[in-house]
N, C-alpha and C positions, 0 to 999 in steps of 0.2 A: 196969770201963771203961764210961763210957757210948759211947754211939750215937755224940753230937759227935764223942769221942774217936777213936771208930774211923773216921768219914768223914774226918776230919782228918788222919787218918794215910794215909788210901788215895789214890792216884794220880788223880784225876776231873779229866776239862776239862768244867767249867761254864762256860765259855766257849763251845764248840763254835761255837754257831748264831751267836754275834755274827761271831765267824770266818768262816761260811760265807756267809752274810751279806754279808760285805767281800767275800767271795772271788768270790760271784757278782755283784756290784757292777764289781768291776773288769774281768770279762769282758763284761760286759753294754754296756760303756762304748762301747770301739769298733764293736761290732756297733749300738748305738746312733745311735751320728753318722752311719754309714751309712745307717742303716734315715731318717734325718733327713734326710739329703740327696739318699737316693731319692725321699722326699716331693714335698720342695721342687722336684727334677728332672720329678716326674710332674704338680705344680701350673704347672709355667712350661710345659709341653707341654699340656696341656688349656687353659691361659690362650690359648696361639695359636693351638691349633685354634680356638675360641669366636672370637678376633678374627678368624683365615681367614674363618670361617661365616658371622659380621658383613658382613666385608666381602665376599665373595658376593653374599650376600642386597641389599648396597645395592647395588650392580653388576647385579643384575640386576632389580630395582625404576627402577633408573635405566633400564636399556633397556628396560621395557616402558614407563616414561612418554614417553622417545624414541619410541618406533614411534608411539605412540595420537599424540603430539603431530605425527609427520611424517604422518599417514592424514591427520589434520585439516587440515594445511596442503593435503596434495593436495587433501582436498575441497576445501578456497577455491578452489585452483587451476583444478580442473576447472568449479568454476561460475564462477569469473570468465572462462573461456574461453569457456563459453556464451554471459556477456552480451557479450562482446565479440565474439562471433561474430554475434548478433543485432542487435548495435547496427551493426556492419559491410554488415549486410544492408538494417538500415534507410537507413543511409548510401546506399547505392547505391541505394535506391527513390527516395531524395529525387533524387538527383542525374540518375537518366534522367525524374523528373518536370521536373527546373528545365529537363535540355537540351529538352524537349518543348516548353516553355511559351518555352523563347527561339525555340525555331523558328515556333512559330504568331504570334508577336509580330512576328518579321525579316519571313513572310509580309506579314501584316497592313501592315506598312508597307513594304514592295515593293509591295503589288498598286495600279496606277491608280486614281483614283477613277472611280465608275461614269459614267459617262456617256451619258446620252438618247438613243436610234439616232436619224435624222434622219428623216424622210420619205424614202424614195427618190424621185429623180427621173424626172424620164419624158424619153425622150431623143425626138426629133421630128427625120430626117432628120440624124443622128449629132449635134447639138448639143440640148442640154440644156434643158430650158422648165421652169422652176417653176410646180410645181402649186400655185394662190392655193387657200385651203379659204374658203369662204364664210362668216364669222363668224355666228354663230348672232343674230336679229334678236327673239328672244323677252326679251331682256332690254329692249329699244328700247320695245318693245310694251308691256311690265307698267309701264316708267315712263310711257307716254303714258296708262296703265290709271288711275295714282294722281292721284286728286285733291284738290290743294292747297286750295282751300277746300271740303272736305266741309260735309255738311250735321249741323245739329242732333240727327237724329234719332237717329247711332250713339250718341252720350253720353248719350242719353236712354233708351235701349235700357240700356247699359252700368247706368247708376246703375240703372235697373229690376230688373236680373238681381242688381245687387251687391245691393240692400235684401230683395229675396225671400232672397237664401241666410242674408243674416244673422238675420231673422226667423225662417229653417227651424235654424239655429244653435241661437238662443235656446231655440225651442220643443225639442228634444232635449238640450238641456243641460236646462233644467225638468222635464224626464219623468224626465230620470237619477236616481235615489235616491240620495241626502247620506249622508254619515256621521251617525249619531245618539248624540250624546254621552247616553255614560251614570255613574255613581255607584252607591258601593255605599255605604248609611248605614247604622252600627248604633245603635240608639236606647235608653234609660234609661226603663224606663215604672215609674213607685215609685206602691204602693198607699198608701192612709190607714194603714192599722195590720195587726198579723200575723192579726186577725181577716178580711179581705179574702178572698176565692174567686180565686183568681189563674187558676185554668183559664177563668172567666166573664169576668176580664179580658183574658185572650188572645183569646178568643173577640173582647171588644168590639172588641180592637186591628185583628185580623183581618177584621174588617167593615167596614174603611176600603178601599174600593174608588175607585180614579178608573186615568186611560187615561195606561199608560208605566209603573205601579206592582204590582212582583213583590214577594211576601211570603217571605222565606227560612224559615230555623232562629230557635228560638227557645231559651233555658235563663234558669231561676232563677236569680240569683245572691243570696248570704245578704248583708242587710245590714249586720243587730245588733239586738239584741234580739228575735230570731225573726220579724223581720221578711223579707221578700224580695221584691226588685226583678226585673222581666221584660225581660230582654234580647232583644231581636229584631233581625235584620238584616233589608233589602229593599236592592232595584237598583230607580232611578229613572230616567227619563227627563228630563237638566236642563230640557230645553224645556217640557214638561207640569207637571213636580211638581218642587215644593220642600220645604226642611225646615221653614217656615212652615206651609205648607198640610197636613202632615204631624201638627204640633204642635197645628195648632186643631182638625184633625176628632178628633183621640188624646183632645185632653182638654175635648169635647163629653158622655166617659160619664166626670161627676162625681161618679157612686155610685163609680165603681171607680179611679179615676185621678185622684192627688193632680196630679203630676207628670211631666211629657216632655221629657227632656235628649237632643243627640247625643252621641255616645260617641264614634265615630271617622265618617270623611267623607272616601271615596277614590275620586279620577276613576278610571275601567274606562279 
């Protein structure tokens, strides 16, 4: 007999565990649905507690925005009661000004106009004499003083005194010192060629002396071909010196000065 044979024969639940299996299955079931409905019980109670908490929390967000929003109205409050406490005061400054100024007004036009006291009279045996005041006779006298045909001599007088001032006029207007117009020239002074001693040309420039003639700053400037031109400024006197007379003493030293242009020419 094999092995097969003899299992074959013997009683065995090879089943069991699918058995047990089912068995704890069907017990499992309704402790299940419970244990599910617990859940679900313990999720709708935490869901209201969280919307309670919610709604707290905006409840009392709402009343703190309430208070801070009614402080701030009081502040308006209390300062518009200021300015209208202040404006109530100015009020009443104006108005005991206005009664003031109608009072001295109502015066002003009540009181009479002034009127002259009289001379008092002087009474002479109980009736009354008017005092005559003797009119002053000095006016009588100055016109009997004036005389209608005067003589030649005050107009001669007169024209004498008028010609001396204007003469003394003249003479102190001619002492006064005039304004002296002046100029500032900058001048072009070109030697013959780059062979030229240009410091013996400045020199020569600078030997040009006459009355109202300042010598400034002087500089190189390059021409071309290593050549170079002497630039000079002076301030002139227009009335003394011109750029003529400037021109023909400059180019008097013919060993050194081809030519003499102005460059710029500006009233001071």
């Amino acid at each position: 007999m094999t092995s097969m044979d003899f299992l074959a024969k013997e009683k065995i639940w090879f089943d069991k565990p699918r058995y047990d299996e089912a068995e704890r299955r069907f017990y499992e079931r309704p402790n299940g649905c419970s244990q599910a409905a617990q859940d679900v019980g313990a999720n709708t109670i935490l869901q209201d507690i969280a919307r309670a908490r919610e709604n707290i929390q905006k409840s009392l967000a709402g009343s703190i925005s309430a208070s801070a929003d009614q402080g701030e109205i009081i502040c308006r409050i209390k300062s518009l009661e200021l300015e209208n406490h202040s404006l109530h005061k100015v009020v009443e400054d104006l108005r005991a000004a206005l009664s003031k100024l109608d009072c001295r007004v109502s015066l002003l036009e009540k009181s009479p106009a002034a009127v002259t006291p009289a001379a008092p009279a002087a009474y002479t045996n109980g009736t009354a004499v008017q005092q005559k005041t003797s009119a002053p006779v000095k006016d009588e006298e100055e016109d009997d003083d004036i005389d209608l045909f005067g003589s030649d001599d005050d107009d001669e007088e007169a024209a004498q005194l008028k010609e001396k001032r204007l003469k003394e006029y003249a003479e102190k207007k001619a002492k006064k010192p005039g304004i002296i117009a002046k100029s500032s020239i900058l001048l072009d002074v070109k030697p013959w060629d780059d062979e030229t001693d240009m410091m013996k040309l400045e020199e020569c420039v600078r030997s040009v002396v006459a009355d109202g003639l300042l010598w400034g700053t002087s500089k190189l400037v390059p021409v071309g071909y290593g050549i170079k031109k002497l630039q000079i400024a002076c301030v002139v006197e227009d009335d003394k010196v011109g750029t003529d007379l400037l021109e023909e003493e400059i180019t008097k030293f013919e060993d050194y000065i081809q030519s003499v242009d102005v460059a710029a020419f500006n009233k001071i």
